[in-house]
PLY file of the C-alpha trace (Angstrom):
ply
format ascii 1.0
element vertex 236
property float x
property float y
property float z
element edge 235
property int vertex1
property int vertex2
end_header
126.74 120.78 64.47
125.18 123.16 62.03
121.40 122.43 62.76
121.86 123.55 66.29
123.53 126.67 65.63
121.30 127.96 62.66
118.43 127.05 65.63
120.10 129.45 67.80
120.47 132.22 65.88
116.72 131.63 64.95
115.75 131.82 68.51
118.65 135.11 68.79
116.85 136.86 66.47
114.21 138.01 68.00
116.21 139.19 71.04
118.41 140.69 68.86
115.54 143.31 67.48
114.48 143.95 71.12
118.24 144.98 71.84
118.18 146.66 69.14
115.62 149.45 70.08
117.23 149.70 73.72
120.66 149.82 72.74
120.22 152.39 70.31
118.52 154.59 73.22
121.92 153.77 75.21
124.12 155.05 72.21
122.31 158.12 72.58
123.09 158.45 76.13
126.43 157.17 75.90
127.64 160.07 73.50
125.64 162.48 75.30
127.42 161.71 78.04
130.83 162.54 76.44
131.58 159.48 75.85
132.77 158.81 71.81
130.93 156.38 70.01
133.69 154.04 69.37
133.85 153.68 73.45
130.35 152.98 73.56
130.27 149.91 71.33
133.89 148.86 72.94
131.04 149.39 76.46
128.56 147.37 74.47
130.59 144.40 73.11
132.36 143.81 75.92
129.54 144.29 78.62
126.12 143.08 77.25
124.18 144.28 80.03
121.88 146.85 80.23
121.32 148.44 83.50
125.11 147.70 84.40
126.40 149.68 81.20
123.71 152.81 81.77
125.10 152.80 85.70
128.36 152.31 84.57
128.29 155.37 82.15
126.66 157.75 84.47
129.52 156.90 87.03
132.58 157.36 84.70
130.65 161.16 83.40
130.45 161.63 86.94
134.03 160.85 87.36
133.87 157.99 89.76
136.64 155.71 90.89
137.32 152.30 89.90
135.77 151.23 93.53
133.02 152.10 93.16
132.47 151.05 88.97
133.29 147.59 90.22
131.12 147.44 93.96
128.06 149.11 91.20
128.41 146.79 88.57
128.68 143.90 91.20
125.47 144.57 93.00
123.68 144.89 89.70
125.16 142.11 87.75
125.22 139.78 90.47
122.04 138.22 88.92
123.58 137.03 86.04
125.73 134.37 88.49
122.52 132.99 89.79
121.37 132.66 86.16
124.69 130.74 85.25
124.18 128.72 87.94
120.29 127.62 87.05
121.68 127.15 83.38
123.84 124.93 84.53
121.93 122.24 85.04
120.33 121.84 81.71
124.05 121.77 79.73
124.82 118.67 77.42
128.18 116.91 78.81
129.92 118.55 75.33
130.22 122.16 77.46
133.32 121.65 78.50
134.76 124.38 80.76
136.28 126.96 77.94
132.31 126.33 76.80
130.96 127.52 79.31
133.25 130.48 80.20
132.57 131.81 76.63
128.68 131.16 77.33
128.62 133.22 80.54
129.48 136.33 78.41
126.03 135.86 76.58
123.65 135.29 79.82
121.59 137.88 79.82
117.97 137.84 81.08
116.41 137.52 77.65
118.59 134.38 76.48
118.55 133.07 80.15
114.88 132.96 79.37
114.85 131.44 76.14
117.38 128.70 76.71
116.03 127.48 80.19
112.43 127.48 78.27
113.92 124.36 76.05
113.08 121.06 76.18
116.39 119.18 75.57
119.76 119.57 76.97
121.72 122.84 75.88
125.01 122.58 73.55
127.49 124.81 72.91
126.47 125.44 69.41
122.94 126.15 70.15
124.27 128.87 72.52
126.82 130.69 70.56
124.33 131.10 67.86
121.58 132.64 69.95
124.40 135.29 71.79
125.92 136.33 68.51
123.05 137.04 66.84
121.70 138.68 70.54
124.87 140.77 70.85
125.13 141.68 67.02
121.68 143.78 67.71
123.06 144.69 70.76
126.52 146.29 69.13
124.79 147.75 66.09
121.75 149.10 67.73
124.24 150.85 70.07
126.19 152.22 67.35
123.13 153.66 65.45
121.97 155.42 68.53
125.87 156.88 68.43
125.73 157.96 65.42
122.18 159.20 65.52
123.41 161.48 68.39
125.27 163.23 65.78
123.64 163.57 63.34
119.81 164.05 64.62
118.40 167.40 66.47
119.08 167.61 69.92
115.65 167.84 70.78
115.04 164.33 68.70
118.17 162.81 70.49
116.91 164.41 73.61
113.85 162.49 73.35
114.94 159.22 71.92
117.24 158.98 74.98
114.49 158.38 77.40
114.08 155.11 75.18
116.29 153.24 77.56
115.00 154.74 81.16
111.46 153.23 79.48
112.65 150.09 79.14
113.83 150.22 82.88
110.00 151.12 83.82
108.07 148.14 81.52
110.25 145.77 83.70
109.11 146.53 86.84
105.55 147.83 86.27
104.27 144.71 85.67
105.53 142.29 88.26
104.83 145.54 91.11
100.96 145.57 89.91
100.67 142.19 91.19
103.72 141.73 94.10
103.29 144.05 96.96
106.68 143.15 97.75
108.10 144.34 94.53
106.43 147.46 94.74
107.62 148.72 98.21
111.20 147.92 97.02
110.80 149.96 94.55
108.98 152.54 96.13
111.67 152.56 98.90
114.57 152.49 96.56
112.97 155.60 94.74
112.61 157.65 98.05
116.44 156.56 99.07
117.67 157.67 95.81
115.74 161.23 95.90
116.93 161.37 99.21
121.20 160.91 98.18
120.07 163.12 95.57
118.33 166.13 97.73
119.85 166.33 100.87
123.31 164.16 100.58
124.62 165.33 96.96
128.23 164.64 98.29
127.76 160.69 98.01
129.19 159.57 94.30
125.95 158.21 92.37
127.76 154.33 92.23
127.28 154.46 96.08
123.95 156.26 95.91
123.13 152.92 93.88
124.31 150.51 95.77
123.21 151.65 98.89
119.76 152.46 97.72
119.47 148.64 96.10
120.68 147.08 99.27
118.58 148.81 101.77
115.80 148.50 100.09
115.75 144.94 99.47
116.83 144.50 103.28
114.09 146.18 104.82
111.46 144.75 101.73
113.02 141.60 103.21
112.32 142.47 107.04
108.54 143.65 106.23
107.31 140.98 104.25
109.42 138.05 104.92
108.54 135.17 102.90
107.35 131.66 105.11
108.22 128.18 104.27
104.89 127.35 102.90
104.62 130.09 100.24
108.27 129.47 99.24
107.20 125.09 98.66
104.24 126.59 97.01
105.94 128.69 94.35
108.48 125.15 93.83
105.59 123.37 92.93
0 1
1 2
2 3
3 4
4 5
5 6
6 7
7 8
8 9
9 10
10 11
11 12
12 13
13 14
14 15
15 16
16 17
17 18
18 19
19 20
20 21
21 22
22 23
23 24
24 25
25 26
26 27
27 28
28 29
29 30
30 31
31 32
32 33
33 34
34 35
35 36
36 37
37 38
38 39
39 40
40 41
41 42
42 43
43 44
44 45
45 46
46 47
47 48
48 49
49 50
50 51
51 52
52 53
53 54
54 55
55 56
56 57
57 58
58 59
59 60
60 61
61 62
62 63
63 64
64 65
65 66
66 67
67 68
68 69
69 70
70 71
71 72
72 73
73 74
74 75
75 76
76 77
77 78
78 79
79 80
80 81
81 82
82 83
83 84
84 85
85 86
86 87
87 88
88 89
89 90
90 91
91 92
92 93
93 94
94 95
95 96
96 97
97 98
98 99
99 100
100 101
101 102
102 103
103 104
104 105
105 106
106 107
107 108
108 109
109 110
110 111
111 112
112 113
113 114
114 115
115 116
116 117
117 118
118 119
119 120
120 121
121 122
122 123
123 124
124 125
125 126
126 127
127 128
128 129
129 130
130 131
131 132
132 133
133 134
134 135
135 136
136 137
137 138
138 139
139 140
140 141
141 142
142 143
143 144
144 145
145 146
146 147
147 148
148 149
149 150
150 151
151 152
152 153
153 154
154 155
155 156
156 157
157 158
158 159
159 160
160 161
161 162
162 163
163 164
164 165
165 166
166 167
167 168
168 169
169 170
170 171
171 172
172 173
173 174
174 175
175 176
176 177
177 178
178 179
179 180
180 181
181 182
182 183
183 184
184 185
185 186
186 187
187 188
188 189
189 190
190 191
191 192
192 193
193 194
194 195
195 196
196 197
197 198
198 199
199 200
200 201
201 202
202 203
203 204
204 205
205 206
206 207
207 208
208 209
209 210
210 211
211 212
212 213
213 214
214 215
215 216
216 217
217 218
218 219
219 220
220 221
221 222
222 223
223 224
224 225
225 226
226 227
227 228
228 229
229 230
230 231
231 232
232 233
233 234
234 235
């Protein structure tokens, strides 16, 4: 039981130092914000997810309603289902189903990545050691960014807080270099946001979001719909 946890956290590590840099950037947003540092680890610990908790606190310091924290985080979470649902299949008959709900509260892309890359079927000790060492960088990385608001210059913290919106850009630079499709959802998304943001300032930023994601996948979707034969050729 023990040589499958201590393997996890081995493999956690290393995801745990990545989180570490971004989360600290979203402490440092958080508190600027107005948010206290105490709520942003409660955010942290209890969320685990990146985009969703940046999204989530620019809609409560814009004063948003419930609604639309729940339709946002929906739409950008969603992923994380169709991750559980891959993972699935690779789970050792001991994950029982109170195993795999506490699981699903570590699937993030990073672990998703790491787990589905072994060899051998996935227990539940292999799994909680990877998250808790993940989310322990997560939670204290967050905190010191907190903290750091307070105590650092402004224009340091100022700075620093563009650590996270970075992150945001290494993950999409690389797959739109070499995916046309990628790119003119992006590019499309960008012009849709600019646009709430310019001309319709009245719509909350949570819709702004949500509608921006969605139409810009949808009409990705309608100019460069993918055939049969590339989608068997990517299975293979």
């Amino acid at each position: 039981m023990r040589k499958p946890f201590y393997r996890g956290m081995l493999h956690g590590f290393p995801i745990a130092l990545g989180y570490f840099s971004v989360s600290f950037g979203f402490g440092i947003v958080a508190v600027q914000s107005g948010l206290k540092a105490i709520e942003a680890v409660i955010i942290s610990l209890t969320n685990l997810t990146s985009a969703g908790q940046t999204m989530g606190v620019a809609i409560i310091a814009a004063g948003g309603t419930l609604l639309e924290m729940a339709a946002t985080q929906l739409v950008i979470n969603l992923r994380y289902a169709l991750m559980g649902i891959s993972l699935s299949q690779k789970l050792d008959k001991s994950f029982t189903t109170p195993h795999r709900l506490l699981a699903a509260y570590g699937i993030t892309d990073e672990i998703f990545a790491v787990a589905a890359a072994q060899d051998c079927k996935l227990v539940p000790a292999y799994m909680y050691g990877m998250i808790s060492v993940a989310a322990a960088g997560w939670v204290v990385g967050t905190l010191a960014g907190s903290v750091a608001n307070m105590l650092l210059p402004v224009s340091l913290t100022a700075a620093m807080g563009i650590m996270l919106y970075g992150m945001f850009v290494a993950i999409i630079i690389p797959p739109a270099k070499t995916d046309h499709r990628i790119l003119s959802a992006i590019v499309i998304a960008a012009i849709l946001s600019c646009a709430f943001k310019l001309w319709l300032p009245g719509v909350s930023v949570g819709f702004a979001i949500i509608i921006s994601a969605i139409a810009s996948s949808v009409i990705t979707a309608l100019l460069f719909p993918v055939d049969s034969e590339e989608t068997e050729e990517n299975k293979q």
